[in-house]
C-alpha angles and dihedrals in degrees: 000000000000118000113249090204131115128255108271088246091060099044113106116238090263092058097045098052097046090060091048096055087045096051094242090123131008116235086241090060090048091045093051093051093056096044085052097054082053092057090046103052108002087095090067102051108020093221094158126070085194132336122211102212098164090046088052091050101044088048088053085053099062097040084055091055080048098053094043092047088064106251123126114252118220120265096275100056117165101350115136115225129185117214118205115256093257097062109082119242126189117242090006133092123271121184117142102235087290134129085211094073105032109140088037114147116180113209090207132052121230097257097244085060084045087056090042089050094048095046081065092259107155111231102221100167152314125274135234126268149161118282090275092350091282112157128019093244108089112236140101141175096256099050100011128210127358114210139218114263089212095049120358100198081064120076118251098228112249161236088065097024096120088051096049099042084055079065101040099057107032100270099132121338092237133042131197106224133180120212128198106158094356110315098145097046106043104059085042085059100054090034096054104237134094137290143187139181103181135200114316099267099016093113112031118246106182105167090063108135088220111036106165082042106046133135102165120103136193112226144173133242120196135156099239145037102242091060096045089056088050102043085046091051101051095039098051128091151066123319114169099228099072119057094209090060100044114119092000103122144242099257133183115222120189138167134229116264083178102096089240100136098163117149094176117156089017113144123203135194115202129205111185087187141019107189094322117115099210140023136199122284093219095032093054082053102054083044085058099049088048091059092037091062095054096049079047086060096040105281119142121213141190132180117243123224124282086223099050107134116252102163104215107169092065085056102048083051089052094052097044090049097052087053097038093061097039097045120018086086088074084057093081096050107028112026098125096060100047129094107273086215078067098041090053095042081047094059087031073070107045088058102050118124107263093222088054085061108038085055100043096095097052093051089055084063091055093044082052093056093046101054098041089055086067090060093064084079112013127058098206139353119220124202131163114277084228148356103246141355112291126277126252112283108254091058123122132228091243100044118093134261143213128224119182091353091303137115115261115170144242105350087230097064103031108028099054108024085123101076126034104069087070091062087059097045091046086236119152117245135186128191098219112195104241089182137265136320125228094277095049106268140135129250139186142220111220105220119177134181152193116289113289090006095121081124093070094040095058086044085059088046093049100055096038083051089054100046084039112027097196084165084077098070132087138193116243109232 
């Protein structure tokens, strides 16, 4: 009888590893299908950066001889997972998608890549990024343009946009993602798949260059549920070498398989737009229905004022500051082989108002207080992930959109406003898909929650992703 099964490539990490540990598949068959996916369409989209096919191999092997020695592998035997080319990896190249540190090996993994390893997770590669991680479009001069599963001649979002479309199109079931002002969450919105960017602290990030002052997260992307929870779950808790971390526990997550979808007593804030003039007709739809679903399941929702105070400009200075003083000293030497996109956001910089800096953090405080005021009656606020389905994929962060047929003005300031003000305030944050535009396109509810509540977000993923199962569809390459 004919197996019903999917292909491997399509197979989500709990799956995976549950066959693995059963003996229904060996970690070295699962390894070789996805490699092989990456062969096959990887071509079309350049999601990888580089891809270590004899050091995946070689660590399926080994997890094989554990398995048949009799020993129990972790709960993640045998799953390949990719980790974005800012995040260090022992023994694999990590450049930043930079032509500056090509060549670079690390001797040691991120901690969060170390758990992921010990719980029996494959490292296949390393995916694409902007040069540093600077824009939330995917390209840079050393491995050029990464392109939209769902439509490649459409960008993929960024910074995280090699990582996602991994996800998106069968290249590894997990992705380690970094977020600094929603890089995990916009290109999952415009790729179709999940991602989170948790609690400050929650995963460590140790190599961090500021750690008391971060804002930047790493996170994880998945198509399902069921692997967010047990990425999130293997990657949390304290490590000592990152304050933020330190006395935050280990902590399982899971998700109902139940059917129990209630949402009853939740209660939602809405925000239709953060900064941004317009918004998308059809993403505004798709925003509706979503909301729609979980009134539908006893939530209860209420729209938030246009003139709430989100305090953007300090951001933006903490944020040019930080890159300013780790990275402006490459400008004298290397200038000529950098994104022009960083050399323009490092003078961007240089020139910033010294008081604007020098308040910024202060007024972070004020934004934090703000926002968690808003937690004392509400559970979640929901916003869309962005304004409008992504550019094509050679745009730029400073050139222009149009929403609706009008003129909106630069895509950094009106496609993203959504995300970034919860990296500054350490609350957790998940892109949800909430289905397709007009044109075939993702696109993502924003949904965010109370410190240390992860646990709520993925049980509002799990029951859009039951009454939407957005898991179901796949990109056509």
């Amino acid at each position: 009888m004919p197996s019903t099964k999917a292909p491997i490539w399509q197979q989500s990490a709990t799956e995976i590893a549950k066959s693995v540990t059963n003996r229904e598949l060996t970690a070295y068959e699962v390894t070789e299908a996805v490699l092989a996916r990456i062969a096959e369409v990887d071509n079309k989209i350049n999601a990888y950066a580089c891809v270590d096919a004899p050091g995946a191999l070689a660590a399926a092997k080994e997890l094989d001889a554990t398995i048949a020695d009799g020993k129990m592998p972790g709960p993640l035997a045998g799953v390949p997972f990719s980790v974005k080319d800012l995040v260090i990896t022992k023994g694999v190249e990590t450049a930043f998608g930079s032509h500056i540190f090509a060549g670079n090996i690390p001797d040691v993994d991120a901690e969060a890549v170390a758990r992921l390893r010990r719980a029996g997770a494959i490292l296949v590669g390393k995916s694409n990024t902007p040069e540093f991680g600077i824009k939330a479009l995917t390209n840079n001069p050393r491995h050029g343009y990464t392109r939209n599963p769902w439509k490649t001649d459409r960008s993929p979002g960024g910074s995280s946009g090699g990582a996602t479309c991994a996800v998106a199109a069968g290249m590894g079931p997990i992705a380690v993602t970094t977020d600094g002002a929603g890089s995990s969450r916009i290109p999952a919105a415009v790729c179709g798949v999940l991602g989170l960017k948790p609690t400050l602290g929650r995963i460590p990030n140790e190599t961090a260059i500021e750690l008391f002052s971060s804002f930047v997260n790493l996170g994880i992307s998945s198509r399902t549920t069921d692997d967010l929870a047990l990425g999130l779950t293997v990657m949390c808790g304290e490590y000592e070498l990152d304050p933020w971390s330190i006395k935050i526990p280990q902590e399982e997550f899971k998700v109902s398989d139940n059917g129990d979808m209630s949402m009853k007593g939740l209660k939602v804030l809405t925000f239709r737009k953060m900064g941004n003039r317009l918004l998308d007709n059809d993403v505004e739809a798709l925003f509706n229905a979503q909301l729609d679903r979980l009134r539908e399941q006893g939530a209860t929702i209420d729209d938030g004022s246009d003139d709430f105070d989100w305090d953007k400009l300090p951001q933006m200075a903490a944020m040019r500051s930080y890159q300013h003083a780790r990275l402006s000293h490459y400008l004298d030497e290397h200038r000529d082989i950098m994104d022009p996109i960083l050399v323009d956001a490092l003078e961007e910089g240089a020139k910033q108002n010294l008081l604007d800096v020098q308040s910024a953090p202060a007024k972070r405080s004020d934004l934090f207080r703000r926002v968690q005021s808003l937690f004392s009656t509400y559970d979640v606020i929901a916003t869309p992930t962005v304004s409008a389905p992504p550019p094509y994929y050679d745009h730029t962060q400073n050139d222009p959109i149009y929403i609706n047929n009008e003129l909106a003005g630069p895509l950094r300031a009106n496609w993203y406003g959504y995300t970034g003000t919860f990296n500054h305030t350490g609350h957790p944050a998940i892109n949800i898909p909430m289905g397709f535009t007009s044109d075939g396109l993702p696109s993502g509810l924003h949904v965010v929650g109370r410190w240390f509540d992860e646990q709520r977000l993925l049980d509002i993923a799990n029951t859009l992703s039951k009454l939407a199962p957005w898991h179901n569809e796949w990109p056509t390459l």
